[in-house]
Residue frames relative to the residue before (quaternion, step in Angstrom):
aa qw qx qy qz dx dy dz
X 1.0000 0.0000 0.0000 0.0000 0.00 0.00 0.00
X 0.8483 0.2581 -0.3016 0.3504 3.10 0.80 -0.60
X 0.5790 0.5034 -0.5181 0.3780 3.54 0.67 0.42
X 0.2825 0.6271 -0.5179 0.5086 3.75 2.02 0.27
X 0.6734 0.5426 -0.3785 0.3300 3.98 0.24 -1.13
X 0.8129 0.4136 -0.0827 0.4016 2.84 0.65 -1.95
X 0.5096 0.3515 -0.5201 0.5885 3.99 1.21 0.23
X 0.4371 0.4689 -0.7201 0.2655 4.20 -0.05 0.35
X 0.7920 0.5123 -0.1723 0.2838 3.40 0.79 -0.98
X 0.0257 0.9169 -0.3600 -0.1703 3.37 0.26 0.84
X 0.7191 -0.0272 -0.0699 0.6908 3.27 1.74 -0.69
X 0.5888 -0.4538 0.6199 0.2512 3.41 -1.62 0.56
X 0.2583 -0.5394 0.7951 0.1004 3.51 -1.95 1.01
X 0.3987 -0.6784 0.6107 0.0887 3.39 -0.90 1.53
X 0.1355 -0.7846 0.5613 0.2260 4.35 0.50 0.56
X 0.1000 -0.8509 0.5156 0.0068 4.11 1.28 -0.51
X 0.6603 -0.3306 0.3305 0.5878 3.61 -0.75 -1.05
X 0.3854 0.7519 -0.5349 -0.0049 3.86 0.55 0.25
X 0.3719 0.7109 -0.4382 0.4053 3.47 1.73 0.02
X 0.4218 0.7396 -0.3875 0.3534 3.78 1.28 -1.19
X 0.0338 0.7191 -0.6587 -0.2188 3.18 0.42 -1.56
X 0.8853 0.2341 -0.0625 0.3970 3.50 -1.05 -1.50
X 0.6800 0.5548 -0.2346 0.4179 3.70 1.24 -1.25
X 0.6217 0.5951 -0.4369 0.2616 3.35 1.34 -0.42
X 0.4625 0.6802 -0.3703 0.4315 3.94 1.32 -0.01
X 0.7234 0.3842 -0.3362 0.4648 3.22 0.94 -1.18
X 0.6490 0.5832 -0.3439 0.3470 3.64 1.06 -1.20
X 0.5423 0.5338 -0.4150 0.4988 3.99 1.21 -0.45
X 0.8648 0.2412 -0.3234 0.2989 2.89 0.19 -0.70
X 0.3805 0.6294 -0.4509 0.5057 3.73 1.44 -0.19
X 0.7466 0.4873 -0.1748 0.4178 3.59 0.53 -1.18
X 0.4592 0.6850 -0.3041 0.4768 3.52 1.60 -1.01
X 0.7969 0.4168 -0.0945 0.4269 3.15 0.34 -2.01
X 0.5126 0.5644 -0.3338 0.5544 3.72 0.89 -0.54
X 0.6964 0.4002 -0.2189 0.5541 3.70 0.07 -1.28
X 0.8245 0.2403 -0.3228 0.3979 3.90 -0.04 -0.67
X 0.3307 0.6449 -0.4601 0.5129 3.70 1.59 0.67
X 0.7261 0.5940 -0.2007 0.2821 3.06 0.50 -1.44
X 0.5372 0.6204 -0.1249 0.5576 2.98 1.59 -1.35
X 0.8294 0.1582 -0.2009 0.4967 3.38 0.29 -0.79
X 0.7548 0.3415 -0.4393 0.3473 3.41 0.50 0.48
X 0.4519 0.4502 -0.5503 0.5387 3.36 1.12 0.80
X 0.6476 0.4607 -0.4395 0.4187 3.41 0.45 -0.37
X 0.7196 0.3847 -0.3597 0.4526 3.78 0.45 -0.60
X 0.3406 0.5849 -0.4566 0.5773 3.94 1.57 -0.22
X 0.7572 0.4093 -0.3092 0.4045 3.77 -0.34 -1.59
X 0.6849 0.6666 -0.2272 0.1870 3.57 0.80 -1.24
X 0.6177 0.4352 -0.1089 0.6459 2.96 1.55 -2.08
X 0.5718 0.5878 -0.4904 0.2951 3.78 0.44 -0.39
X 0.5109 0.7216 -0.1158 0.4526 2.79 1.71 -2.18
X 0.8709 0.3310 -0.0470 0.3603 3.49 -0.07 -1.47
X 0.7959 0.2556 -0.1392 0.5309 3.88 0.97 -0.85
X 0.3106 -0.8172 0.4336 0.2184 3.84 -0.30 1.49
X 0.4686 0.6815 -0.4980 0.2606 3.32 0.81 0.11
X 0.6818 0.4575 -0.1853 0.5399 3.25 1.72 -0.99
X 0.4468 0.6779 -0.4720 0.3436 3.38 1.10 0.83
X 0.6864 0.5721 -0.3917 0.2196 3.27 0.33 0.95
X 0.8517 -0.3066 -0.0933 0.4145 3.52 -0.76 0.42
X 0.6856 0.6329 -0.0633 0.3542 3.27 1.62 -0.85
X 0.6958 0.4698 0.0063 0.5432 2.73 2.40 -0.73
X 0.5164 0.4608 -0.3490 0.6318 2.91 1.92 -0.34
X 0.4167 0.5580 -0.4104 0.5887 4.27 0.93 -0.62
X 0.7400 0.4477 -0.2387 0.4415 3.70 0.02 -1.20
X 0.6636 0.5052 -0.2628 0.4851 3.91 1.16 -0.98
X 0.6486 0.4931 -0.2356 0.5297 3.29 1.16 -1.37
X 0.6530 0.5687 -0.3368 0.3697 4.10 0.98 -0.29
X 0.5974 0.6623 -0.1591 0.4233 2.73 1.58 -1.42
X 0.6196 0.5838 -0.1315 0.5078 3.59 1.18 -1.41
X 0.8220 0.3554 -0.1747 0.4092 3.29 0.53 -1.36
X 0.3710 0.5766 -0.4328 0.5853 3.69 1.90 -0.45
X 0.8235 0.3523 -0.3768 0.2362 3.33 -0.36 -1.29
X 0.4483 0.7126 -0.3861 0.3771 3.57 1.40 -0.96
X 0.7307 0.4803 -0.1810 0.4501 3.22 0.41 -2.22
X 0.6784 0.3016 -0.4998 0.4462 3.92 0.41 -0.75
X 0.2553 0.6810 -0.4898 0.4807 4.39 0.71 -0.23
X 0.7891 0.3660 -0.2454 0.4279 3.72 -0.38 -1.62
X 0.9356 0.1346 -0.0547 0.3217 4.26 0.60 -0.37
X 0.7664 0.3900 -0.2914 0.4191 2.80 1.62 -0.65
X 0.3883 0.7024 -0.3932 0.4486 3.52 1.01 0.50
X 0.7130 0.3974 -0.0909 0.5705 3.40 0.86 -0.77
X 0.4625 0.6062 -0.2905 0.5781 3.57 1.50 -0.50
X 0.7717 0.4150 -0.2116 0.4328 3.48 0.46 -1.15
X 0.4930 0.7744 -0.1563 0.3645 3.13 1.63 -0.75
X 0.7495 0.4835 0.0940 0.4424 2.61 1.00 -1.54
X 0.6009 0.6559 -0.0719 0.4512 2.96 1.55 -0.69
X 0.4258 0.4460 -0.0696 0.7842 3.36 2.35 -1.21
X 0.8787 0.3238 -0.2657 0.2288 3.26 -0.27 -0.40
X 0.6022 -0.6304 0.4275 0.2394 3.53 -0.98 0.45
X 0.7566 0.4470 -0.2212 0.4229 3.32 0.67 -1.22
X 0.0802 -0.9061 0.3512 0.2217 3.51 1.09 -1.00
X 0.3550 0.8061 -0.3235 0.3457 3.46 1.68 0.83
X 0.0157 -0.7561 0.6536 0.0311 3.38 -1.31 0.56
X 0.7858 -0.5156 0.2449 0.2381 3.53 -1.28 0.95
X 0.3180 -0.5870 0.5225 0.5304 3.76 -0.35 -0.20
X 0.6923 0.5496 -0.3216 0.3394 3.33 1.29 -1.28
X 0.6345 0.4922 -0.3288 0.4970 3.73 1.73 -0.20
X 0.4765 0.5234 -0.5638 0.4256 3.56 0.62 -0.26
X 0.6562 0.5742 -0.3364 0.3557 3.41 -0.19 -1.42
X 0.6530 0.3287 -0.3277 0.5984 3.87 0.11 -0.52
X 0.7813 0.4891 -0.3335 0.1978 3.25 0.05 -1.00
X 0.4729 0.6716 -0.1430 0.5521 2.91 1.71 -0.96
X 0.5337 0.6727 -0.3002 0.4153 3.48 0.84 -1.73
X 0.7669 0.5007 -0.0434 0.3991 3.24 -0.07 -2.62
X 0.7623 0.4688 -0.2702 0.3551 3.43 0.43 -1.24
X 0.6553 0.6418 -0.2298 0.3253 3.39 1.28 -1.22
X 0.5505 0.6353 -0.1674 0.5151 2.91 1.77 -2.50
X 0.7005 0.5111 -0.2143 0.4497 3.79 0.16 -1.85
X 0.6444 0.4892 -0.3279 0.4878 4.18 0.59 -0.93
X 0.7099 0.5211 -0.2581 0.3973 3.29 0.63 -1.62
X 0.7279 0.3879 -0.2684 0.4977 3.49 0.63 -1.33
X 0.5473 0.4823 -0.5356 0.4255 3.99 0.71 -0.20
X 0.5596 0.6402 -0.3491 0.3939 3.63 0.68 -0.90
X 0.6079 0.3772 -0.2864 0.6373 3.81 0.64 -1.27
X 0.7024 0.5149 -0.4679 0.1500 3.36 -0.12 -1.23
X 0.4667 0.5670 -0.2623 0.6260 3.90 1.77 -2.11
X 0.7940 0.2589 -0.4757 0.2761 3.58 0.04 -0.30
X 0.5710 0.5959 -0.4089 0.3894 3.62 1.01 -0.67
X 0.6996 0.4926 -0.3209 0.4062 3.41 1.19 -1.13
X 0.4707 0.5306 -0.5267 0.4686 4.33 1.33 -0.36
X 0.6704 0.5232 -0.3178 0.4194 3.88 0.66 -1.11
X 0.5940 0.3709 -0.4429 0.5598 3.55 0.69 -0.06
X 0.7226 0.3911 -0.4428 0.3590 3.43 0.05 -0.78
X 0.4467 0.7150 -0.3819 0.3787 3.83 1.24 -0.49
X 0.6916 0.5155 -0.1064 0.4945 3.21 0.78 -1.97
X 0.8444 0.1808 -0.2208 0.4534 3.85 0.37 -0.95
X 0.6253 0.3669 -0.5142 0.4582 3.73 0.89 0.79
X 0.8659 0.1819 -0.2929 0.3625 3.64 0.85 -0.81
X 0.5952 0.4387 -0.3164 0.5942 3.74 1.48 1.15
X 0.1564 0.7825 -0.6026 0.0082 3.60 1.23 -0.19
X 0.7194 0.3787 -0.4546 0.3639 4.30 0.06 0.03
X 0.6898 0.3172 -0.3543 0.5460 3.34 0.94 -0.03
X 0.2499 0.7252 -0.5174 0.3793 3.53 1.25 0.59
X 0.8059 0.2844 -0.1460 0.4983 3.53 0.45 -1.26
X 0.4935 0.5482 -0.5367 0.4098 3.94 1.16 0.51
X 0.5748 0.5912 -0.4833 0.2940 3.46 1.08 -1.03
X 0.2295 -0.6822 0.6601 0.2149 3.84 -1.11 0.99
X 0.7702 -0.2093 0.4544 0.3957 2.99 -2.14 -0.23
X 0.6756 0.6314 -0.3153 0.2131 3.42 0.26 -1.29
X 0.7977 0.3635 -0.1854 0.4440 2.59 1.17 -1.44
X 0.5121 0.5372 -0.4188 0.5233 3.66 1.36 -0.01
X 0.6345 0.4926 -0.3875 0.4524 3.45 0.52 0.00
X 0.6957 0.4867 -0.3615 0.3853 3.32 1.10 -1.12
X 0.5309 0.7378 -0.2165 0.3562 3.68 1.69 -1.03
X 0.6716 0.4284 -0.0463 0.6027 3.34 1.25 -1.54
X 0.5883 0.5435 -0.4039 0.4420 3.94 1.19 -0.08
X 0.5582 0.6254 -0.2160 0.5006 3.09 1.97 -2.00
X 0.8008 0.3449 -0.3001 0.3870 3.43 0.23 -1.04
X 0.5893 0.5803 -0.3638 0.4286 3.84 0.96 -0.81
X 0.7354 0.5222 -0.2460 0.3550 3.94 1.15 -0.98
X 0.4578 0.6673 -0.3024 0.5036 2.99 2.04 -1.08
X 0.7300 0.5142 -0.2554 0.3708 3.17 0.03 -2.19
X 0.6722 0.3526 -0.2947 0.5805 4.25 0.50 -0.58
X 0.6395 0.4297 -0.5094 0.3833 3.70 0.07 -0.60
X 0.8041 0.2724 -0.2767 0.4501 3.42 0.78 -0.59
X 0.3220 0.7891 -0.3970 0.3407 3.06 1.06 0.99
X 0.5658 0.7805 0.0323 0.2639 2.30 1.56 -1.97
X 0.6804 0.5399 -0.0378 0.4941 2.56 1.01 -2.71
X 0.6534 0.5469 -0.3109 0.4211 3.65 0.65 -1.62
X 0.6933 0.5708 -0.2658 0.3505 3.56 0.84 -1.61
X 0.6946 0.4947 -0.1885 0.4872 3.38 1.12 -0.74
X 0.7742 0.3167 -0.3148 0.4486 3.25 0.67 -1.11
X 0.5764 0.4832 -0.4517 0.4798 4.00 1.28 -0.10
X 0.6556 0.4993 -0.3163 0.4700 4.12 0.98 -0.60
X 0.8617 0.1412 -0.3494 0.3398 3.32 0.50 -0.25
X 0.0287 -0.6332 0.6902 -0.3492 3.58 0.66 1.68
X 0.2120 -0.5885 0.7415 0.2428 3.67 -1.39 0.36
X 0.3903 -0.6174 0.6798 0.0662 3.58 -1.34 1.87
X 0.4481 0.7349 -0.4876 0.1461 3.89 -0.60 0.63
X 0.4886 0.6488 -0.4094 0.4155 3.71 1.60 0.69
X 0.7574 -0.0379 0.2379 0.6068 2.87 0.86 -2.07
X 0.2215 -0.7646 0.5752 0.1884 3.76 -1.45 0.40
X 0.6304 0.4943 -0.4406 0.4051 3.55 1.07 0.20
X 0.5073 -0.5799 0.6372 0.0139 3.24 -1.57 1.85
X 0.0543 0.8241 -0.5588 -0.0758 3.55 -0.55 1.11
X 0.4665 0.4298 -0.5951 0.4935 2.81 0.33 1.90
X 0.5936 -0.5966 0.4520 0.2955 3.31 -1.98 -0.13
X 0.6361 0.2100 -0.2476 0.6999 3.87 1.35 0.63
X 0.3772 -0.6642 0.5288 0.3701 3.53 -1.55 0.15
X 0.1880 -0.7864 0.5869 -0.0420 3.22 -0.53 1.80
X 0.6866 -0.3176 0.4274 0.4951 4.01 -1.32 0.66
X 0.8990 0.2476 -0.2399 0.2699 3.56 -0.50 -0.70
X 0.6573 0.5103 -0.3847 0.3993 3.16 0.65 -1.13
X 0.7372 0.5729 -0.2333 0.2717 3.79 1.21 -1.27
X 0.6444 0.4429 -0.3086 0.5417 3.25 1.75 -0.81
X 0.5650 0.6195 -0.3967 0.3737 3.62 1.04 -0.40
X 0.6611 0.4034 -0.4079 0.4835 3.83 1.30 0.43
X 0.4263 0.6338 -0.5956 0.2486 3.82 1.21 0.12
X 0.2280 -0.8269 0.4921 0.1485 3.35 -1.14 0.17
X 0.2451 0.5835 -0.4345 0.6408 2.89 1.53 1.85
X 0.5420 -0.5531 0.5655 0.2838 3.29 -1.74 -0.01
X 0.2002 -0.7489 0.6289 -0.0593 3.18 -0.23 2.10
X 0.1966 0.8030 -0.5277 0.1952 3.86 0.96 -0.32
X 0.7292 0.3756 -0.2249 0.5260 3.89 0.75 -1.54
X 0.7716 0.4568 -0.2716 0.3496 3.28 -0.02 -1.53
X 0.5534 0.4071 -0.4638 0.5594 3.94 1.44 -0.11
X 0.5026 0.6711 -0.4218 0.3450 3.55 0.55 -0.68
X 0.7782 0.3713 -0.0613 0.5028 3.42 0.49 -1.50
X 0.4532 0.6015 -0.3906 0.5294 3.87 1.46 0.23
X 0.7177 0.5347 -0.2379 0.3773 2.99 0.98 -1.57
X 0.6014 0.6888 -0.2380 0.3273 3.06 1.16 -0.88
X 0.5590 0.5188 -0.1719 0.6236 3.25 1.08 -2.12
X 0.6992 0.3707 -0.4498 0.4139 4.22 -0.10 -0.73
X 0.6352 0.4178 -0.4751 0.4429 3.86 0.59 -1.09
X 0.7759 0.5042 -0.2956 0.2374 4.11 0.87 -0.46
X 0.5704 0.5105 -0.1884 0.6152 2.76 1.89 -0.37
X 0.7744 0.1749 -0.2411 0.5582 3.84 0.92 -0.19
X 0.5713 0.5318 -0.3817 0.4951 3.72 0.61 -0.76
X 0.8357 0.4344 -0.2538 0.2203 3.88 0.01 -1.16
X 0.5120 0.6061 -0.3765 0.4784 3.34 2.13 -1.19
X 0.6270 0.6864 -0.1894 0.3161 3.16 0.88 -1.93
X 0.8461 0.1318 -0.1528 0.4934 3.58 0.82 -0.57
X 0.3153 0.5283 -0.4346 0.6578 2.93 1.26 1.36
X 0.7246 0.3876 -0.2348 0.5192 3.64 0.35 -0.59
X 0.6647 0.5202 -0.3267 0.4253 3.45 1.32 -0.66
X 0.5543 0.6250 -0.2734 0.4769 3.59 1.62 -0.84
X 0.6864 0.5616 -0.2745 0.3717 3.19 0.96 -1.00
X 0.7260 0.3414 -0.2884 0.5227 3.41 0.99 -1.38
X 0.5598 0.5762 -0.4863 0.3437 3.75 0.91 0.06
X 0.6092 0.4673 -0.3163 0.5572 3.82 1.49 -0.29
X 0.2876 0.7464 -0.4074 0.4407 3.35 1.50 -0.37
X 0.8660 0.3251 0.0010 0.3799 2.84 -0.92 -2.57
X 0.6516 0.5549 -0.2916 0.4272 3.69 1.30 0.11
X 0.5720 0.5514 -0.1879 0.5775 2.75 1.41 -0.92
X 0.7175 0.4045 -0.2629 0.5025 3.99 0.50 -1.28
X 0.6602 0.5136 -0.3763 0.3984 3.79 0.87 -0.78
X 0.5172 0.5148 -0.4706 0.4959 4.05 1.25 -0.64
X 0.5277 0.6598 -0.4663 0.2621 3.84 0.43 -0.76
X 0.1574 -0.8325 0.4198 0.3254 3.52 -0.34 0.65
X 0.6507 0.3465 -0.4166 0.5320 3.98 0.86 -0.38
X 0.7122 -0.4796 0.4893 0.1527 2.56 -1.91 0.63
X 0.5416 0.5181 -0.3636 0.5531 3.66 1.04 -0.67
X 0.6488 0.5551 -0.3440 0.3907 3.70 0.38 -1.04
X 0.7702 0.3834 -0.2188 0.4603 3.27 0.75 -1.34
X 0.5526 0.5885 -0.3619 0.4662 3.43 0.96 -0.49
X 0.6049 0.5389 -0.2497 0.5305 3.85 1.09 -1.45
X 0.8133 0.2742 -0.2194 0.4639 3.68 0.22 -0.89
X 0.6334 0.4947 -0.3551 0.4775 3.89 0.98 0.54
X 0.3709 0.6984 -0.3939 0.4685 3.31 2.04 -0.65
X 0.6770 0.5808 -0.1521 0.4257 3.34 0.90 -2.39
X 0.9004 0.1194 -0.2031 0.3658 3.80 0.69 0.04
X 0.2340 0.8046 -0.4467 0.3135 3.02 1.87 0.70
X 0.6961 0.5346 -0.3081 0.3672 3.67 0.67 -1.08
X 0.7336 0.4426 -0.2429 0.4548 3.37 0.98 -1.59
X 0.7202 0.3302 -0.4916 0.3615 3.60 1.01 -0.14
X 0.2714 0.8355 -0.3649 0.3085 3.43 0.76 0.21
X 0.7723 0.3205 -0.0665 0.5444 2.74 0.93 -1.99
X 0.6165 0.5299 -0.4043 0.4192 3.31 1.09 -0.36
X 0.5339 0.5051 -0.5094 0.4475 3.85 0.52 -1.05
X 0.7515 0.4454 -0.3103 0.3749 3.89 0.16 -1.47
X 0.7049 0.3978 -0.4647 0.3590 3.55 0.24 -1.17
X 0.7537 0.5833 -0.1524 0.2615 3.72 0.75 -1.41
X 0.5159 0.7059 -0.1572 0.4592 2.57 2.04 -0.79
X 0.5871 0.5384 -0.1433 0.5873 3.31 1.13 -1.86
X 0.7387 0.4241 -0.3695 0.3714 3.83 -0.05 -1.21
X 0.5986 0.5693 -0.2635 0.4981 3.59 0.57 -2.04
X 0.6830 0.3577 -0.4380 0.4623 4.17 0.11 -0.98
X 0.7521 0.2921 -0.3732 0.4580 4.34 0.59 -0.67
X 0.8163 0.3205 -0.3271 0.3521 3.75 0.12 -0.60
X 0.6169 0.6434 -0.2846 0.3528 3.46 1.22 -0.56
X 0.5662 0.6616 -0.1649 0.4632 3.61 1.39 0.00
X 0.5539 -0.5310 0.5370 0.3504 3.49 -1.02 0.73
X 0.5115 -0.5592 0.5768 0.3048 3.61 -1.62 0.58
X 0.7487 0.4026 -0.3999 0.3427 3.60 0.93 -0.34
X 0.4412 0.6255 -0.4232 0.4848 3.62 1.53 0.50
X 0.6632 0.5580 -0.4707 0.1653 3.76 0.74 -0.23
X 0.2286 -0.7031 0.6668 0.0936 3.13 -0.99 0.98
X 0.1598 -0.7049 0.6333 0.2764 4.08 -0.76 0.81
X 0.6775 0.4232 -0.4270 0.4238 3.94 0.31 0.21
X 0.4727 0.4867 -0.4257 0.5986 3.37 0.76 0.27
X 0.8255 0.3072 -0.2302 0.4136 3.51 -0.23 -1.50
X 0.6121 0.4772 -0.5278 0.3451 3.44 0.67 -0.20
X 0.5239 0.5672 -0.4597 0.4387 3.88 0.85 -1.04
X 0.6133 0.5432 -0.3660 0.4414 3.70 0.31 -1.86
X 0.7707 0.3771 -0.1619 0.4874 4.07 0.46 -1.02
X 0.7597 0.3295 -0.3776 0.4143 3.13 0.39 0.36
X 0.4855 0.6495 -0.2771 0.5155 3.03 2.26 0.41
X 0.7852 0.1045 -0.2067 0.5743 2.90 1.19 -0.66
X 0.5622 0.4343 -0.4743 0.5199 3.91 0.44 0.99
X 0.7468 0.2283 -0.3099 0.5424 4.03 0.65 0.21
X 0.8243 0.2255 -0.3262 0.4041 3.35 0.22 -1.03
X 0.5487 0.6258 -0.4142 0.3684 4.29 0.56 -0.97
X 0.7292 0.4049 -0.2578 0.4876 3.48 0.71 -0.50
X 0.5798 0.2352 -0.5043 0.5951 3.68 0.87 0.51
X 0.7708 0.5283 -0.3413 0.1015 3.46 0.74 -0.10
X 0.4267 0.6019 -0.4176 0.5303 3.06 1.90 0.34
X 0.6230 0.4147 -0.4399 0.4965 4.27 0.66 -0.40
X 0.8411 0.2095 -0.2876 0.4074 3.89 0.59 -0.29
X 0.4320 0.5191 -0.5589 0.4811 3.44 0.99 0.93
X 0.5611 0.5137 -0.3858 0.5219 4.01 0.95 -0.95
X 0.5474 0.6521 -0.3798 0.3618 3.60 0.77 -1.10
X 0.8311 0.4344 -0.0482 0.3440 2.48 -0.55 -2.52
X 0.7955 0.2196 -0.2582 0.5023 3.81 0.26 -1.01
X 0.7848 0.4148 -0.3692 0.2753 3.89 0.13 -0.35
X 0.4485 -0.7769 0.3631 0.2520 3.41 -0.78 0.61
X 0.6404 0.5065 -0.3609 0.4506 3.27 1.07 -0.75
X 0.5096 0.6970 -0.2712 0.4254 3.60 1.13 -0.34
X 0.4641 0.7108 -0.0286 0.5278 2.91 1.57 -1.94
X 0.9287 0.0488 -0.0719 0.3606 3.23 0.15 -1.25
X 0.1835 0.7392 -0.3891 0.5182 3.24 2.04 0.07
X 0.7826 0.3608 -0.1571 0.4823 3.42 -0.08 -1.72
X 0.6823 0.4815 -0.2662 0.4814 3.64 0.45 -0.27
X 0.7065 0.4338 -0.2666 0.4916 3.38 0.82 -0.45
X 0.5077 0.4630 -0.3274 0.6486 3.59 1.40 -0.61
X 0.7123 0.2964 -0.4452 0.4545 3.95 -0.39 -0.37
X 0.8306 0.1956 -0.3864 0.3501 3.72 0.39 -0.33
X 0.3526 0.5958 -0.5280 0.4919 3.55 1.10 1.04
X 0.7939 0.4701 -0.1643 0.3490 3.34 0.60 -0.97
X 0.7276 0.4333 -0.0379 0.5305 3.28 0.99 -1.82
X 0.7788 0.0632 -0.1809 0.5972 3.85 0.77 -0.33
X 0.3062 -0.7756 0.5414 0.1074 3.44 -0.85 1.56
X 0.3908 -0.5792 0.5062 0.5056 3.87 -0.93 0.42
X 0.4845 -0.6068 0.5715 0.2654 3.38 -1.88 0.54
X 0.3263 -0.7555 0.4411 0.3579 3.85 -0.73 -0.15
């Protein structure tokens, strides 16, 4: 019976900004231009990392592997967002939700491990800086494997326990992607468990990095306060200015949708809060790393005049 329910439904009406009406022209293209930033500044992040060995080291490759996995994850919604935006009908497959859903979860989760692996480096090269330079590749690979396998396994789980809800009331998604809530909020069963056990996977996937990362910067701020000059302490807070940044926002943004009772959801709220942290957070981790670090700074500067002015003969 219930996969009888769940073939009424073949695709989902994405409801997004279609209330907007007139605003949705400007918002593509506001949203256009944002997204094809994004693109190119992870890519010029991935590049100079790629190209200048000074930035070969544990903090930058974490910083390559972010860069990649942002750009992937914006790929999984905002493309179809824009889409959607032009378009009249505002639909997406059952057979498209799934992936999308899939990617977005897998790609979110593993960014989460990832801000955390990268607080543990900064941990390791301010309060261990000599065993800073033992850490190998390996083991940054092995970190970024851990966090990429996690980040899908609970994909997986989510994908399953939101897909097999039987869909047989309604097919419009009042949002502008097919996010955890909005999608299980149309089964027309008792979803009561299968949110229950979301809730769970989110307090593990955002609660656990998160206080980890807090331990760290507490050995940190211990570690930077013994420093006796001021320059030092300034220099070694410079080194973790970006990554907390990105952390207050990313963790911030997530913890305010998944971390919440079901009777707090607001879909105008969460849609702003989502489009905060699926368009704009992902250009903002390549131009915080940018903007505040120097070696980056000058990385990127050295590659444009290697590249962009040849020697004459």
């Amino acid at each position: 019976m219930r996969r009888q329910n769940q073939s009424v439904i073949t695709e989902f009406i994405l409801i997004g900004f279609s209330n907007l009406g007139h605003l949705q022209v400007p918002l593509f293209f506001t949203f256009l231009l944002v997204y094809l930033a994004t693109l190119m500044a992870n890519a010029t992040i991935m590049t100079v990392i790629r190209l200048d060995r000074t930035l070969h080291t544990p903090m930058y490759f974490f910083l390559f592997v972010l860069s990649c996995s942002e750009t992937c994850y914006t790929l999984a919604i905002v493309p179809k967002m824009l889409a959607n935006l032009l378009s009249t009908s505002h639909t997406i497959s059952f057979s498209g939700c799934a992936p999308q859903l899939f990617f977005f979860v897998g790609l979110a989760c593993t960014n989460c491990f990832l801000i955390a692996a990268m607080g543990y480096d900064r941990y390791v090269a301010i309060c261990n800086p000599l065993n800073y330079t033992l850490v190998s590749r390996a083991t940054c690979v092995l970190l970024v494997l851990a966090s990429s396998c996690c980040g899908f396994l609970i994909s997986v789980v989510v994908n399953v326990l939101v897909f097999s809800v039987p869909f047989c009331v309604s097919n419009q998604i009042n949002h502008f992607f097919c996010d955890i809530s909005p999608v299980i909020k149309l089964g027309c069963s008792d979803t009561s468990l299968k949110e229950m056990v979301i809730f769970f996977l989110s307090i593990l996937v955002l609660l656990v990095p998160f206080v980890l990362i807090f331990i760290s910067y507490v050995f940190i701020v211990s570690a930077i306060l013994k420093i006796t000059s001021a320059e030092g302490q300034w220099k070694a807070f410079a080194t973790c200015a970006s990554h907390l940044t990105v952390v207050i926002v990313h963790y911030g943004c997530a913890s305010f949708i998944y971390l919440r009772p079901r009777s707090l959801y607001s879909s105008d709220k969460d849609r702003l809060v989502a489009v905060t942290y699926t368009v704009f957070t992902p250009l903002l981790n390549p131009l915080v790393y940018t903007l505040r670090n120097k070696e980056v700074k000058s990385a990127l500067s050295k590659v444009l005049s290697r590249y962009s002015f040849p020697k004459t003969v």
